[in-house]
LODO-326354 format. One record per residue: residue in three letters; z, x, y of N, C-alpha, C in turn. Coordinates in steps of 0.001 Angstrom, whole numbers, plus 524288, in hexadecimal, padded with zeros to 5 digits. Each point is the difference from the previous one (the first is absolute). Layout:
ALAZXYZXYZXY...
This chain:
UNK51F48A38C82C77E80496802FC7FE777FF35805B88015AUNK8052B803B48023A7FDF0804D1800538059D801927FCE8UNK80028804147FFB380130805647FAB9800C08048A80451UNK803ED8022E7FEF180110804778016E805DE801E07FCCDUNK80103803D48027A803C3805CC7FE9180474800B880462UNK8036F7FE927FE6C804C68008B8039380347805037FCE3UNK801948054E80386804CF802BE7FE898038F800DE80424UNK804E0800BA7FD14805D88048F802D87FEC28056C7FFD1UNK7FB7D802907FE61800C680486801E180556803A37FB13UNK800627FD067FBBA80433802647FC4B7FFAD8059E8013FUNK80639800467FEA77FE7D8066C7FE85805528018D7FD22UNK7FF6F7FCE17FB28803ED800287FCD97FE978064D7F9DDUNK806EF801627FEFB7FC49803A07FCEF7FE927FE157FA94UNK7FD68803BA7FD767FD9D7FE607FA60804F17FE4E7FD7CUNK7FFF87FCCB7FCBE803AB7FD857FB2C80236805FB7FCF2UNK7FAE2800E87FE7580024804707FAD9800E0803F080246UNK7FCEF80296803478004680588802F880341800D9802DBUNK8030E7FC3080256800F18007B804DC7FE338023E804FEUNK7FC17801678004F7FBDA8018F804AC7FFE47FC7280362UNK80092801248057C7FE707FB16803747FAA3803AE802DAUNK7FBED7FD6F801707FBB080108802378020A8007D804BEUNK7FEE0806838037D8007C8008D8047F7FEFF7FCC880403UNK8021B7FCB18055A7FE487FCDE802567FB5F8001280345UNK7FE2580498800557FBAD7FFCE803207FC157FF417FAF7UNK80045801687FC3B7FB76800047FB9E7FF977FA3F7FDF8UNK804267FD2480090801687F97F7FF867FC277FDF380331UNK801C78013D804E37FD757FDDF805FA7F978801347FF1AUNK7FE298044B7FF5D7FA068008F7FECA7FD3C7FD587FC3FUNK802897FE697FAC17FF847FD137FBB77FDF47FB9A802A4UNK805297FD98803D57FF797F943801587FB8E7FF6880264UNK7FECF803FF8028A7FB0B800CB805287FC687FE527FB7CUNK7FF998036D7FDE37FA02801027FB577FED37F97F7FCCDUNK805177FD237FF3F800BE7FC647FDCC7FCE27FAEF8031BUNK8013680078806067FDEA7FB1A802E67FAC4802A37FFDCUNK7FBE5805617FE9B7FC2380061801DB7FD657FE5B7FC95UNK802697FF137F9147FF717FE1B7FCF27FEE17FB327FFE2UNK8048A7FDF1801247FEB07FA22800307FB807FCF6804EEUNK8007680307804407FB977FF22803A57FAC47FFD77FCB5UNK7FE218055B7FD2A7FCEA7FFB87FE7A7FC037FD647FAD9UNK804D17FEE27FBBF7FE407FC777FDF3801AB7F94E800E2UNK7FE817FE51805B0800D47FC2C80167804647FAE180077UNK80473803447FE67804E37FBDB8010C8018F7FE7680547UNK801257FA91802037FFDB7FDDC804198042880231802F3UNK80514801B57FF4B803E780118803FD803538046C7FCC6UNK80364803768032F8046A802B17FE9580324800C7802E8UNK804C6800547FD628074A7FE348036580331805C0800E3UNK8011B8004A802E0802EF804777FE78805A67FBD88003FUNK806358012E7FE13804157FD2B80053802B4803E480479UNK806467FEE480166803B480226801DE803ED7FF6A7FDACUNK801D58058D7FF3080625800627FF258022D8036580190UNK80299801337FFAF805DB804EB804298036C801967FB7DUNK7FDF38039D7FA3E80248800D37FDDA7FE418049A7FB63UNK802508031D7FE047FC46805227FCF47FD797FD447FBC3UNK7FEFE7FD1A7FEA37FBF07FF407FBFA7FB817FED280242UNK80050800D0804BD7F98F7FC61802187FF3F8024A805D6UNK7FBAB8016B7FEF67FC6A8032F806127FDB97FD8880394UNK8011A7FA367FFE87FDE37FBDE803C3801F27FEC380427UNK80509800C4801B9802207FF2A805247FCCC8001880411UNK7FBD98015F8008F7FC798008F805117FAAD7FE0B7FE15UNK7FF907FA1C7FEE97FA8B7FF527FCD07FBC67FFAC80442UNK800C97FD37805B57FB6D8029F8035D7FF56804BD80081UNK801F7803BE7FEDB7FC878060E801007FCB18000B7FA07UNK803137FDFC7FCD07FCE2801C97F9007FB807FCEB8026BUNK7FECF7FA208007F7FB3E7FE448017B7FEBA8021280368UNK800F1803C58031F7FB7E8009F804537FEF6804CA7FEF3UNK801B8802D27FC787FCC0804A17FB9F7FD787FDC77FC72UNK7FE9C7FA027FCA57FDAE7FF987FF177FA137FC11801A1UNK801E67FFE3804317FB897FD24804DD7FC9E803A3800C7UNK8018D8055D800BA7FAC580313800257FE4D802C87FAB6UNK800C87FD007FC727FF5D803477FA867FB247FAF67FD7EUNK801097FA638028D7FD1A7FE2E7FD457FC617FBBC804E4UNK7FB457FBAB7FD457FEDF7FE50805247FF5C7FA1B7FE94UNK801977FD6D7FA36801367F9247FF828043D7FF447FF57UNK803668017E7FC4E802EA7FD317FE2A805277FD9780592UNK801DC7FD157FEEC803BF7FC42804DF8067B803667FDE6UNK8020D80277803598052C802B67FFBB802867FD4480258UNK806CB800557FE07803487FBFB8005C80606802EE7FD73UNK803B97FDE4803768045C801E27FF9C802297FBF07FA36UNK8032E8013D7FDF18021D7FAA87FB368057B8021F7FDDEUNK804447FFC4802BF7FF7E7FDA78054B80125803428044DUNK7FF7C7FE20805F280534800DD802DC8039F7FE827FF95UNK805358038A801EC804D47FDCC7FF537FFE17FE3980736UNK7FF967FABC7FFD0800FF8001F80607802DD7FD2A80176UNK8033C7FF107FC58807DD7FE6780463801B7805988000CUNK7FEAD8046F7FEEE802BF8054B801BF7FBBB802858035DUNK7FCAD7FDCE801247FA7D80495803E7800D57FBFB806AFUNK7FDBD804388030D7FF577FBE38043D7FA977FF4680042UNK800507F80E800CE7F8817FE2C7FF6A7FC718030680427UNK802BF8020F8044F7FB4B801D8803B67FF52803FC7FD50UNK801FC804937FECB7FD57805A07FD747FDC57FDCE7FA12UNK800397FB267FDDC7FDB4800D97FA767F9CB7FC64802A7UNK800B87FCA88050D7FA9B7FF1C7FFB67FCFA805478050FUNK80236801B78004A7FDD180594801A07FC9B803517FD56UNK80442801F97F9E07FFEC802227FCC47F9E27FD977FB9FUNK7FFB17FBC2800C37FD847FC167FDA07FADE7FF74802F2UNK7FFB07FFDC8048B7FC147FEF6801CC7FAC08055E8039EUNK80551804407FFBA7FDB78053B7FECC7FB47801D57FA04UNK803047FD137FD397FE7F800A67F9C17FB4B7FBBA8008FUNK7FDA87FBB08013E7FDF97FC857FFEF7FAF0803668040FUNK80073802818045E7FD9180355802127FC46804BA7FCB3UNK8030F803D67FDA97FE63802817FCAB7FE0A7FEA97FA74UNK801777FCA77FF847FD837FD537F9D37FA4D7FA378021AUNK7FE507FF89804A47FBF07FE468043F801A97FAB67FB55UNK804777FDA38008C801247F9A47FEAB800FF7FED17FAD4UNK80186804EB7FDB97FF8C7FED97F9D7807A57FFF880166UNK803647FE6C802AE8060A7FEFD7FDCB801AA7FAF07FFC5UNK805A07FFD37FE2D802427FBF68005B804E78008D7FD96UNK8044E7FD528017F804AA8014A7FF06804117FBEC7FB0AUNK802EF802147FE76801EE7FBCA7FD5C806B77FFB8800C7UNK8028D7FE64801D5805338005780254803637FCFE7FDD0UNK80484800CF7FE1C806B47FEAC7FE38803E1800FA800B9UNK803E18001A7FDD68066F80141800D380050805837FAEDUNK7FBD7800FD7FC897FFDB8039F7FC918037D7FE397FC23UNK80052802DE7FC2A80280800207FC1E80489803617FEAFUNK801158036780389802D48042A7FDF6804A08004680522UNK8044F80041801298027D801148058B7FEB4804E980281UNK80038802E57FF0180017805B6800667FF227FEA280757UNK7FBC47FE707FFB27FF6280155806408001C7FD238046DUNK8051B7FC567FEFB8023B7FE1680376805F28033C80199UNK802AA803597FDCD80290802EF802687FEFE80538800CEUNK7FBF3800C87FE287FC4E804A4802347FD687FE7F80543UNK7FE757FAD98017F7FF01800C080594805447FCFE80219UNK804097FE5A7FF928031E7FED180209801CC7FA78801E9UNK7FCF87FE797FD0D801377F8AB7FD37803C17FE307FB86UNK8021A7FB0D8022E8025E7FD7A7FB9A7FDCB7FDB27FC90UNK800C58020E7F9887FBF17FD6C7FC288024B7F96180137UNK805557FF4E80229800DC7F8A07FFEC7FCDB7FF5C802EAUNK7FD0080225804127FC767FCB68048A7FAD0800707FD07UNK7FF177FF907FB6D7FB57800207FBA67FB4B7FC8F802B2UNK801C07FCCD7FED17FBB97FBCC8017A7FF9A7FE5680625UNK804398000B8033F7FF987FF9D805577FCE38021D80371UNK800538064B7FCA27FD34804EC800A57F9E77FE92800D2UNK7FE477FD967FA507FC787FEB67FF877FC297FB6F8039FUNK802FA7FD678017C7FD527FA8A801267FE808014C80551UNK805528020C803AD7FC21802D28044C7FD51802FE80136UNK7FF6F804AF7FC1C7FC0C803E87FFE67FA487FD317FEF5UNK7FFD67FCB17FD947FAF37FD3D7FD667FCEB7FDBB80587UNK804BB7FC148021C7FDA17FDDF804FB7FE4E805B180397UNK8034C80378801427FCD9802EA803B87FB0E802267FEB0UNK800538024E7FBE87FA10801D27FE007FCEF7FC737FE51UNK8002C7FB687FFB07FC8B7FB9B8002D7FD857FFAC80591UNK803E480095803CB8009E7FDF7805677FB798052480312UNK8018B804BF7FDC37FCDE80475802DE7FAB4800BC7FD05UNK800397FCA17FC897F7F9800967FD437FE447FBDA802F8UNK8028A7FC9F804027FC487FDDC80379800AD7FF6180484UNK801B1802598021C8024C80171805AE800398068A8009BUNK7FCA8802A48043B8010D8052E8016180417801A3803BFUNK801A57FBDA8042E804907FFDC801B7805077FCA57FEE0UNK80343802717FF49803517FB147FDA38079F7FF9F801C4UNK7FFCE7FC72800D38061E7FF8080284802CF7FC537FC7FUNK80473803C57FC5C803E17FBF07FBBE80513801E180008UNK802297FEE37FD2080739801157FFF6802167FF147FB1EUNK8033A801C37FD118018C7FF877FC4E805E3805497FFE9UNK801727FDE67F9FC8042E800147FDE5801238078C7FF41UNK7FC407FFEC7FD557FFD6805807FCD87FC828050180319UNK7FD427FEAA805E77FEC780445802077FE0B7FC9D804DAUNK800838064A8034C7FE1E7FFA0805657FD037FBA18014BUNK8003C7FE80805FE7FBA87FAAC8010E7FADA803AC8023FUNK7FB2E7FC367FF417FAFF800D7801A4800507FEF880588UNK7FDF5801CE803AF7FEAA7FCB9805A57FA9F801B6801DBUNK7FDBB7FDB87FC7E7FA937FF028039B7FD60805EF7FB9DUNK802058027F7FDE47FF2E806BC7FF587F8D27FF287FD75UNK7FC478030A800177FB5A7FEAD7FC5F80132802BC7FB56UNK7FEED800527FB1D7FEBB8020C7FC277FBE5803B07FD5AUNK7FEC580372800407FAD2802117FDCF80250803437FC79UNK7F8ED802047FCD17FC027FE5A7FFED800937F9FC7FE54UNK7FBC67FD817FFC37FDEE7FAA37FEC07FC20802717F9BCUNK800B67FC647FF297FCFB800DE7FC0F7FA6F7FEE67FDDBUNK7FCCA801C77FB727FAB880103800C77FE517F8027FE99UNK8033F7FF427FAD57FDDC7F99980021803D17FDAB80432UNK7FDA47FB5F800938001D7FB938055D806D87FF227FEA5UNK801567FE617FB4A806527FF2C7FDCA80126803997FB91UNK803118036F80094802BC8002F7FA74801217FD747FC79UNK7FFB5800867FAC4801017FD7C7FBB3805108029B7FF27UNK803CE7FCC98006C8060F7FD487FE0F800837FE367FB8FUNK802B28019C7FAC18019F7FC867FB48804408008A8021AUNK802B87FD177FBE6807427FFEE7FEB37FE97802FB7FA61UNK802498019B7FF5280454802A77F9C4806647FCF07FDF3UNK7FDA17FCF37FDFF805247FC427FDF880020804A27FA57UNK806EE7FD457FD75801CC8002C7FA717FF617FB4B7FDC5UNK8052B7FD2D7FFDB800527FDB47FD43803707FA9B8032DUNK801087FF9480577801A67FD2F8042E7FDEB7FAF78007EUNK801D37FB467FEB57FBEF7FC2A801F88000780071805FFUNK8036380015802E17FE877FFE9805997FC5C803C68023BUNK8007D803C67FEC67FC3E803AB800AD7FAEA7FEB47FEAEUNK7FDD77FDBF7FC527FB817FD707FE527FDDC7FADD803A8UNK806187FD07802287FDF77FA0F8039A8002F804C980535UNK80114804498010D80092802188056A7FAC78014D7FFE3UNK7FDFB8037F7FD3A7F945801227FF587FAA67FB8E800FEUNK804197FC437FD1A7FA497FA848011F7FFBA7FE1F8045CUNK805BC7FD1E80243800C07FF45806657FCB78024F802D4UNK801CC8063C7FFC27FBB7802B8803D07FC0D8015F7FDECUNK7FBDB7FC977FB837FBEF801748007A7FCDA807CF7FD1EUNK80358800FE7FF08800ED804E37FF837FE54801637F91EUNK7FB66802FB7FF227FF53800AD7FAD1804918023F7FBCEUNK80097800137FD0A804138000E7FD377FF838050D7FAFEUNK8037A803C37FF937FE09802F07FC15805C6800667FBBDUNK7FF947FF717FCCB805B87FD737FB1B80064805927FD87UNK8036B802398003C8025B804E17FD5B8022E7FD377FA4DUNK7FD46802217FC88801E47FEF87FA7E801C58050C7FD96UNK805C2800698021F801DE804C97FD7C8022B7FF527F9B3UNK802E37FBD37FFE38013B7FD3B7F9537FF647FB4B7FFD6UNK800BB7FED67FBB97FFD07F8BD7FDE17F9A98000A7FFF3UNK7FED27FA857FFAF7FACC7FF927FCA07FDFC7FEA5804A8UNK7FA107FEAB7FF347FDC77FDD680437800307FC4B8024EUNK801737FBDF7FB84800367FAD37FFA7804C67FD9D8036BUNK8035A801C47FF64803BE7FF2A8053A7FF61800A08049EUNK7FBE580240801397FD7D8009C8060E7FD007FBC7800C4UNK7FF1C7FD3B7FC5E7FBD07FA9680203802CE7FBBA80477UNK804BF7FE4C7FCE6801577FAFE8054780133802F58035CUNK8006780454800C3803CF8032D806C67FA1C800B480326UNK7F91F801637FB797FA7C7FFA78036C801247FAEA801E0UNK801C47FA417FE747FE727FB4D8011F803157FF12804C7UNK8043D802A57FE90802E17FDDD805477FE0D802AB805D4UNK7FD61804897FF2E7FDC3803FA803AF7FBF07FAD280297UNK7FC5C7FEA67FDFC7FB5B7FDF57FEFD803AE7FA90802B3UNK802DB7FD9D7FCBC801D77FAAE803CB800F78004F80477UNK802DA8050B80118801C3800E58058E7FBE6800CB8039BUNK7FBF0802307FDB67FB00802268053A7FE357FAC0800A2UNK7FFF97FC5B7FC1C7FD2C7FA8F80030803C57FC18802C6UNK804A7801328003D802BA7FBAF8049C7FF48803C88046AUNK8001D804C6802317FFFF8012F804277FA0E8003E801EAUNK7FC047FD8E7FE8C7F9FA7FDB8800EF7FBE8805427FEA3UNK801638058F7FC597FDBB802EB7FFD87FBC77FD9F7FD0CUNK7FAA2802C08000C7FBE87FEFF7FB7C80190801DD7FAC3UNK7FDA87FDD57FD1D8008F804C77F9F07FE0A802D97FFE7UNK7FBB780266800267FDCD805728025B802FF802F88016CUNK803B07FEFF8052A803018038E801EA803B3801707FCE6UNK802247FD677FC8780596801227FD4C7FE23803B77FA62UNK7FEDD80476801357FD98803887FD60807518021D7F977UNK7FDC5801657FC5580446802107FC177FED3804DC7FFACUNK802438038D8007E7FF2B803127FA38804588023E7FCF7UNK7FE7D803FA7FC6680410800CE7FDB980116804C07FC43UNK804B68042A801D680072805287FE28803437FF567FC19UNK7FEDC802E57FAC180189800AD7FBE57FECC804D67FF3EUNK804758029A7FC257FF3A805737FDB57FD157FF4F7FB27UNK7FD8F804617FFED7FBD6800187FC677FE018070B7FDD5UNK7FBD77FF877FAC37FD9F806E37FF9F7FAF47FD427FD7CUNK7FBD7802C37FFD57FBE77FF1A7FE567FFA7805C27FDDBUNK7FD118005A7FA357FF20805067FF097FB3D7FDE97FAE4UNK7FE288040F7FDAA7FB5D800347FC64800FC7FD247FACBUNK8039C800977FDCF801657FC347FCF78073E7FD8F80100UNK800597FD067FC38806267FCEA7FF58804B4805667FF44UNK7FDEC8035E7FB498040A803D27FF817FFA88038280553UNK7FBC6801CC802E47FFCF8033B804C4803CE7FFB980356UNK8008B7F85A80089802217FE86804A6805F5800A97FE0EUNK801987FCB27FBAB805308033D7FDEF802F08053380140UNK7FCAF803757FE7680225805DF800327FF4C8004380506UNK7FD557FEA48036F8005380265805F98049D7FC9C80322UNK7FF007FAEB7FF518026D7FDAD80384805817FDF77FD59UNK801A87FE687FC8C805BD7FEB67FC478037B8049680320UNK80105806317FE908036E801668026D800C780028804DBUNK7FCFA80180805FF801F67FEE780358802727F9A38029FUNK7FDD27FCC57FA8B801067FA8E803368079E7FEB97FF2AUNK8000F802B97F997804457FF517FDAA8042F8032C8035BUNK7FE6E804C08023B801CB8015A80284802A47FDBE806B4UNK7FC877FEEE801017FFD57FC99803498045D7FB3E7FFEAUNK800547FE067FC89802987FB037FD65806B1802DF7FEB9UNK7FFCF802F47FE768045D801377FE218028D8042F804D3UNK7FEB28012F804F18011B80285804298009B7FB9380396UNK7FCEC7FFE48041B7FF547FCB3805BA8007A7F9907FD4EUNK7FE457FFC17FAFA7FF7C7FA0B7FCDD807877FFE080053UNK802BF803D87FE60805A37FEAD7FE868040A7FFB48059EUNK7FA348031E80497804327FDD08050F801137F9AA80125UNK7FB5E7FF2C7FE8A8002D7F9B8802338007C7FB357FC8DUNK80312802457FBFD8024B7FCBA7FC357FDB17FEB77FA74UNK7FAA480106801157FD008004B7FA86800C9801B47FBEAUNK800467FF227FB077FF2B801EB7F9FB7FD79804627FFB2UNK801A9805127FD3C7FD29803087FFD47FADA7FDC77FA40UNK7FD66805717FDE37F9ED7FE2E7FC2480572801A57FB2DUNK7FF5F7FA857FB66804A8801C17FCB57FCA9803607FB1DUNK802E28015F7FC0A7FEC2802AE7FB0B7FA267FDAD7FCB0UNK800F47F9118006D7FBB07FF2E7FBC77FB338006580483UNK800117FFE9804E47FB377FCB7801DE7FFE38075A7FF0BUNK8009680501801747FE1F80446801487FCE77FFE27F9D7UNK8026E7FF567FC467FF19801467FB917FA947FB437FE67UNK7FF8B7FB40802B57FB0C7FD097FED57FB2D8035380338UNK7FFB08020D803D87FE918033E802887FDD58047B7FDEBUNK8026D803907FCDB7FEEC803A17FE8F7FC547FE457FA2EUNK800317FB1D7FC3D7FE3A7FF337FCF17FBEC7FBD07FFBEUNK8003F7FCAC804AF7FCDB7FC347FF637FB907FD83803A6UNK7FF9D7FCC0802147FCD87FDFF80578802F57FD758027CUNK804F6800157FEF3804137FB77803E68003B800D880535UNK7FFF88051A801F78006C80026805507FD2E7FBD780569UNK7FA937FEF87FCC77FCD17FDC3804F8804117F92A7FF8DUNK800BF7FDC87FAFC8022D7FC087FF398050D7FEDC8041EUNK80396803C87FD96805AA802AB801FA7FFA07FEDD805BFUNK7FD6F803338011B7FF2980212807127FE9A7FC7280256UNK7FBE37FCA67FF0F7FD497FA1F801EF804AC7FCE27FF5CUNK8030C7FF3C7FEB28042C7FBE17FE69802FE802A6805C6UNK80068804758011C8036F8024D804E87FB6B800BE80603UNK7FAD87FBFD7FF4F7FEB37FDC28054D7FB84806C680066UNK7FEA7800BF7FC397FC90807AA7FF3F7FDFD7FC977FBBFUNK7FB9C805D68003E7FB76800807FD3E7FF50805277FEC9UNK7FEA48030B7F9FB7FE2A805E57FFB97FD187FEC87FBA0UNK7FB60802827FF917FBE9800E27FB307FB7B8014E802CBUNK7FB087FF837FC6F7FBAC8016F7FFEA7FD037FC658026FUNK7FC558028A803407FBBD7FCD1802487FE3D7FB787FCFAUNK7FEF7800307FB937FEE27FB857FA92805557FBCF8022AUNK80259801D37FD8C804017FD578027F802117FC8680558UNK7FE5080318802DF800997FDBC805A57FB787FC6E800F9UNK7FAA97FEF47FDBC7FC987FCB67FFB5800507FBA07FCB0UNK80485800827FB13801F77FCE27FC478038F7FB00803C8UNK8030D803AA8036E805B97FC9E8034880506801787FD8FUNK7FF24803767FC24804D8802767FD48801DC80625801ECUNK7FCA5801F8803F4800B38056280131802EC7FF3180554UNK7FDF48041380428802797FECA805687FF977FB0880325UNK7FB437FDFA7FF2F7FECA7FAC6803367FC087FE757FE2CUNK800807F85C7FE967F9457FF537FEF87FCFE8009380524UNK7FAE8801DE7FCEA7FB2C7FEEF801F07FEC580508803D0UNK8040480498800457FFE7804C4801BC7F989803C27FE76UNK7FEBC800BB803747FB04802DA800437FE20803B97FCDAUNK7FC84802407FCE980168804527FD367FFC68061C80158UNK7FE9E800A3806B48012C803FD80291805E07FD6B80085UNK803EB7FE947FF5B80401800AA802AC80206805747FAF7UNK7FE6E8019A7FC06800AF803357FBEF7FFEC80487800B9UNK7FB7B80150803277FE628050880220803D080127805B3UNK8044E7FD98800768012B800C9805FA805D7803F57FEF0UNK800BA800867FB258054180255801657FE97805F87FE24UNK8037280338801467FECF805468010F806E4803CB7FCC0UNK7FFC27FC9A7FAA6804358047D7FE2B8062B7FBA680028UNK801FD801F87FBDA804337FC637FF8E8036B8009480370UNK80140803B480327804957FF9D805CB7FC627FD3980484UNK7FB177FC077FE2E800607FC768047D802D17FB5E7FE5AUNK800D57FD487FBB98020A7FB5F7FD11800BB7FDC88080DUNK7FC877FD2E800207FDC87FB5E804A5801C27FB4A7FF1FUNK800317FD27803848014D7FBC47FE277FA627FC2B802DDUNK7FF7B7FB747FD8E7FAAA7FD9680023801657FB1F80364UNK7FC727FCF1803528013E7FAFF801EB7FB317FD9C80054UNK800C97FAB07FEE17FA8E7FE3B7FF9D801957FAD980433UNK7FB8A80027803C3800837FA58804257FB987FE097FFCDUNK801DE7F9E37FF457FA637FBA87FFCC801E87FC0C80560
């Protein structure tokens, strides 16, 4: 099993203060954060993408390849790309530049995203959602093993013969998918063989089980090994020194959160009693786990009642101040 630290790069302001942390002082934070986690030994870190003011990630190969020379184990990784709105030759460019400078520590994790924003920001139809998707996947599948390559498609220019560089430092790139909550998307991942990483933004965990099986059936009718059909899986999460720590740091920007960008996309905002169990009791880690998250104390997170069981107890020491509120992913 490996453990790591996936963020957006927030840069939402305080609840109480209203202060938002300058963006470059955000951006140095995140840096300091992967040198963190490099150093007390967590296996991977994500940067995400989005195209929107709450979040400084829109360009997560340059953030990793500032933190490629900041650290020299941990495995960096996009979570996700949006790549029905990118074109696959510049993201395995982009990707395999980064795989160069980080001497084999990348790997990518690619979807349709979660958010629209930047499909009419680059000048796509959000209806060609998934169409978007399915051929972008094949080409950048197609150019991690072929340096010259001749294809045609729907949504951009044809290849003829053109080469691609750089190549990259390992022999193949490592490819996940980033599913929601799609069964096809889950049988599209197994088909091709393709490790699988499950965004648990709400609902419990437990509803993600038959959509792993069907992933897993699918790699097994299309003759993959089990080995290959790799999971993992991002959930929001806070780790802090004790249960009340994690409360006071992480409850308002989440609530916030919930009751902003949560009310674009149809969600419930945080109502009266749960703020008020919150402020008086231990409900939150309960509460929050029921919404597919985890927040409490290292004790906790070794219990299976905090951010994640069986979480390390350097993963405690990795955060750097409550305007990182990170989000955690753990892949087995």
């Amino acid at each position: 099993m490996e453990i790591g630290i996936d963020s957006f790069a927030v840069t939402l302001p305080d609840p109480q203060t209203g202060r938002t942390v300058p963006a470059a002082e955000r951006m140095e934070r995140l840096l300091a954060e992967v040198e963190v986690a490099d150093r007390v030994g967590l296996d991977v870190f994500g940067i995400g993408e989005h195209h929107r003011a709450e979040f400084l990630d829109a360009a997560p190969a340059v953030i990793l390849a500032a933190a490629a020379a900041r650290t020299r184990r941990i495995r960096l990784t996009s979570a996700v790309t949006v790549l029905s709105a990118a074109d696959p030759v510049r993201v395995f460019q982009d990707f395999a530049t980064l795989d160069l400078i980080s001497q084999g520590r990348t790997e990518i994790v690619v979807g349709r995203g979660s958010f629209g924003e930047a499909y009419p920001l680059f000048g796509l139809a959000f209806d060609d959602y998934d169409d978007l998707f399915v051929e972008k996947l094949g080409l950048l599948l197609k150019l991690r093993e072929q340096t010259h390559i001749t294809w045609e498609g729907r949504f951009r220019a044809p290849l003829t013969g053109q080469g691609v560089f750089p190549r990259p430092h390992q022999p193949e790139l490592p490819v996940w998918v980033g599913v929601g909550g799609t069964p096809a998307s889950f049988a599209r991942a197994g088909t091709l063989g393709l490790p699988l990483m499950v965004a648990i933004i709400g609902g419990s965990f437990q509803r993600f089980r038959p959509l792993v099986d069907l992933y897993r059936e699918a790699g097994h009718r299309a003759g993959h090994a089990p080995e290959k059909l790799k999971v993992g899986v991002h959930a929001v999460g806070f780790v802090a020194d004790t249960d009340e720590a994690a409360r006071a740091a992480f409850f308002p920007g989440w609530a916030y959160m919930i009751g902003t960008i949560g009310r674009e996309r149809g969600w419930s905002g945080v109502s009266r009693p749960v703020r008020r169990d919150v402020r008086s009791s231990r409900r939150l880690p309960d509460r929050f786990a029921g919404d597919g998250g985890r927040a409490g104390s290292r004790r906790e997170c070794r219990a299976g009642r905090g951010v994640a069981p069986n979480v390390p107890d350097e993963l405690g020491h990795a955060g750097t101040g409550r305007d990182a509120a990170l989000d955690r992913a753990a892949r087995w």
